[in-house]
FIKOLZA-1660 file (N, C-alpha, C; in steps of 0.1 Angstrom, whole numbers, plus 5000, padded with zeros to 4 digits):
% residues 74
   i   px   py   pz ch aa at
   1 5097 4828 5139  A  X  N
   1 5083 4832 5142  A  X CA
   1 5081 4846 5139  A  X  C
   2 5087 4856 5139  A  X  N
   2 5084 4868 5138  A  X CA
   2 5087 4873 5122  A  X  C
   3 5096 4868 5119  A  X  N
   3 5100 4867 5101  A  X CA
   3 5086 4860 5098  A  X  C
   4 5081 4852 5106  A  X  N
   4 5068 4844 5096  A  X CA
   4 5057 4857 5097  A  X  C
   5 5055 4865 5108  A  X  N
   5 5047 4874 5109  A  X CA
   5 5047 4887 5104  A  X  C
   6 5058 4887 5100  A  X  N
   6 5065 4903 5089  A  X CA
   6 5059 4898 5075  A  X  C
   7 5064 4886 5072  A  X  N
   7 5062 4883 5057  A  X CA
   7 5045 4879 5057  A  X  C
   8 5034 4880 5068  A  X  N
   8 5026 4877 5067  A  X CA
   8 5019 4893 5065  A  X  C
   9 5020 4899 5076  A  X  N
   9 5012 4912 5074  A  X CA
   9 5020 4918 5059  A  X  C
  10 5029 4918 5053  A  X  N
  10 5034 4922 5042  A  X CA
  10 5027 4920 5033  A  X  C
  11 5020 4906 5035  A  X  N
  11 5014 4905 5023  A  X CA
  11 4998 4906 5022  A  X  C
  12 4992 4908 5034  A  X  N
  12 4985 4908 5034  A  X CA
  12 4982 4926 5035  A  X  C
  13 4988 4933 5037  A  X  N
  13 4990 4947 5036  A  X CA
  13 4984 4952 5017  A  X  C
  14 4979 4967 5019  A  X  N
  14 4975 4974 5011  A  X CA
  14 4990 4970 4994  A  X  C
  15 4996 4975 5002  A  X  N
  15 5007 4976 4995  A  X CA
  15 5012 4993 4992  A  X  C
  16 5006 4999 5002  A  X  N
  16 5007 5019 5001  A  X CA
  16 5016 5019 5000  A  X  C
  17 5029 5015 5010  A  X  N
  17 5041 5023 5016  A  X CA
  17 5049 5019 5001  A  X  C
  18 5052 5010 4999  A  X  N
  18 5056 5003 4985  A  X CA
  18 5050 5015 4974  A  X  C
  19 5041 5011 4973  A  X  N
  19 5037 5019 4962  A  X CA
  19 5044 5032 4958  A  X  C
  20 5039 5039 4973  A  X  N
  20 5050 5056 4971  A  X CA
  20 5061 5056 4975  A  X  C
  21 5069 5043 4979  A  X  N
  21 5081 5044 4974  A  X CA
  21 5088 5044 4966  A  X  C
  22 5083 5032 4955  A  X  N
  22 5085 5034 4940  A  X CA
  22 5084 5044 4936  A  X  C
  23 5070 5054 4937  A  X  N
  23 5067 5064 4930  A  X CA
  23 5081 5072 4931  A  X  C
  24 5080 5074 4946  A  X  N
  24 5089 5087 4946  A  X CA
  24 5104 5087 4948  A  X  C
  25 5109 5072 4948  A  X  N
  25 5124 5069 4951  A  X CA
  25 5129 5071 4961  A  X  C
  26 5119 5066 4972  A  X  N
  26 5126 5068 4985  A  X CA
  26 5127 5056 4994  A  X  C
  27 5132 5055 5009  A  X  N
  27 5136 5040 5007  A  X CA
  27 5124 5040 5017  A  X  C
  28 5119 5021 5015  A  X  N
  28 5109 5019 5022  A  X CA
  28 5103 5020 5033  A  X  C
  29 5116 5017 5043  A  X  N
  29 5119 5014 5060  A  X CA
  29 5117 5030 5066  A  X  C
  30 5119 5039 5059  A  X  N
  30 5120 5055 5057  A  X CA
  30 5104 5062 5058  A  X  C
  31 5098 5054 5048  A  X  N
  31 5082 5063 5045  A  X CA
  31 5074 5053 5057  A  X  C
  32 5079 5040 5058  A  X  N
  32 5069 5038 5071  A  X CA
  32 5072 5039 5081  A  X  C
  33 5087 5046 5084  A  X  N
  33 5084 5051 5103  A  X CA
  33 5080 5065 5099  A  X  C
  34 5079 5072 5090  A  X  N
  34 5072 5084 5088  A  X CA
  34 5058 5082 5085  A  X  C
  35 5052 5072 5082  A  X  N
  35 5040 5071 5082  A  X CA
  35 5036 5070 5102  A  X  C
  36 5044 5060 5109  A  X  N
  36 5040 5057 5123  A  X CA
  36 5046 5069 5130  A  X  C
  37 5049 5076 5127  A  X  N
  37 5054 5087 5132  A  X CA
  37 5045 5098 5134  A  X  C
  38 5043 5102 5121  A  X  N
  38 5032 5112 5120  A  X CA
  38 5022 5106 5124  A  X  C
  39 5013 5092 5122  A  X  N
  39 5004 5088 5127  A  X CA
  39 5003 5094 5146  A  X  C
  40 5008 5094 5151  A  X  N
  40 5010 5098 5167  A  X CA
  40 5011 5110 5169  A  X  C
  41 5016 5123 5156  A  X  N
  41 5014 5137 5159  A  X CA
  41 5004 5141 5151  A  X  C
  42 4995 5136 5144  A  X  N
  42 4984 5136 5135  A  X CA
  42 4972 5136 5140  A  X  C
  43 4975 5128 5152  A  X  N
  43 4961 5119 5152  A  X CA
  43 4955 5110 5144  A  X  C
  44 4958 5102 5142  A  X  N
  44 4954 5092 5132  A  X CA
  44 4949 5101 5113  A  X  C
  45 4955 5112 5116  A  X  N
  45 4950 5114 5098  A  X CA
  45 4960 5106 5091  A  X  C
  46 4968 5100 5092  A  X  N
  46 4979 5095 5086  A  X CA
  46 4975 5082 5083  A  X  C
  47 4966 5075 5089  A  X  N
  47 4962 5062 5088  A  X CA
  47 4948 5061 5085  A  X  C
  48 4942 5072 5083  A  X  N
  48 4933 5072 5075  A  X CA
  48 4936 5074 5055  A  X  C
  49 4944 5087 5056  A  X  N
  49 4950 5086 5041  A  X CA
  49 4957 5070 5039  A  X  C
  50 4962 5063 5049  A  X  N
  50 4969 5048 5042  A  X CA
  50 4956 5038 5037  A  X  C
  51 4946 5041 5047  A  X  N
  51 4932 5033 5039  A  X CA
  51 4924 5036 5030  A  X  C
  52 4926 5049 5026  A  X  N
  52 4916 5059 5016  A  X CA
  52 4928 5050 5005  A  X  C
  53 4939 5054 5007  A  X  N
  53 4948 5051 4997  A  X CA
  53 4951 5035 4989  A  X  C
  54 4944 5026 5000  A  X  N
  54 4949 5012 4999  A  X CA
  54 4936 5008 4993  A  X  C
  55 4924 5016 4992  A  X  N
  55 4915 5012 4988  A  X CA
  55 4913 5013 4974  A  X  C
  56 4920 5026 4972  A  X  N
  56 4921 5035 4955  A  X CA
  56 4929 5023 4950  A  X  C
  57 4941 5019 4958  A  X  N
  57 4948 5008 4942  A  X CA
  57 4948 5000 4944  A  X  C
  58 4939 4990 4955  A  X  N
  58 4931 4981 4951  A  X CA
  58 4921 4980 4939  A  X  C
  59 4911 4986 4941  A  X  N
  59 4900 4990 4930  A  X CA
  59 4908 4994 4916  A  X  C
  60 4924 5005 4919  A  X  N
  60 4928 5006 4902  A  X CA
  60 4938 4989 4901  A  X  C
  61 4940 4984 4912  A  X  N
  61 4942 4969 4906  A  X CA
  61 4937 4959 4900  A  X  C
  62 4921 4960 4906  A  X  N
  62 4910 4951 4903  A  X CA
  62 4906 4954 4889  A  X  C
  63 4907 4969 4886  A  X  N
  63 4904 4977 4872  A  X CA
  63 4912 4972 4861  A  X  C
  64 4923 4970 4864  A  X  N
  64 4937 4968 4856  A  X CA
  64 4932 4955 4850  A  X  C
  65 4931 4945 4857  A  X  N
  65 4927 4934 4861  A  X CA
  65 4920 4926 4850  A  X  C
  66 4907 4935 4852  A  X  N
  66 4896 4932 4846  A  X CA
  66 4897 4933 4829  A  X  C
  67 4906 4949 4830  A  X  N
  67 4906 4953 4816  A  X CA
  67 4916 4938 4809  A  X  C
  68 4925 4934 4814  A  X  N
  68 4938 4928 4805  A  X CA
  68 4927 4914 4803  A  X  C
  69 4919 4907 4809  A  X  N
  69 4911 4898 4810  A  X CA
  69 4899 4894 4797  A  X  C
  70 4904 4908 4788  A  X  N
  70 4889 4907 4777  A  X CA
  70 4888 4898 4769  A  X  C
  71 4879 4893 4768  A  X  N
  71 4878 4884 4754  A  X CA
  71 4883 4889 4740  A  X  C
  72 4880 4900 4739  A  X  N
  72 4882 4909 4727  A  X CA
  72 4902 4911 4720  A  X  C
  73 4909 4911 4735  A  X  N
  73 4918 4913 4736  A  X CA
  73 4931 4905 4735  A  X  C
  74 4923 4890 4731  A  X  N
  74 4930 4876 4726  A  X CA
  74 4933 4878 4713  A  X  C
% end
């Protein structure tokens, strides 16, 4: 039951924490108790940057997306 609910908000998640751990080679389990961490000495600025953020690569996903999709490009 709870493995069904990890693997559910996982995927239904932005995909931030992932992302900047790729970027920066650090380990995953790591940037998000630092994300929930800071989030509680922050005041929620921490979880606002994860939405501003989750929105930017969505949209550069959707962009990606769109571009590989051309007709011209066959």
């Amino acid at each position: 039951m709870l493995q069904q609910m990890i693997s559910y908000v996982e995927r239904q998640s932005f995909g931030v924490c992932t992302y900047l751990a790729d970027r920066f080679n650090i380990s995953l389990g790591k940037l998000r108790l630092f994300f929930i961490y800071s989030s509680f000495l922050a005041v929620g600025f921490p979880i606002i940057f994860y939405l501003l953020a989750g929105i930017v690569l969505d949209i550069r996903r959707y962009v990606s997306f769109r571009r590989k999709s051309s007709i011209w490009e066959l």
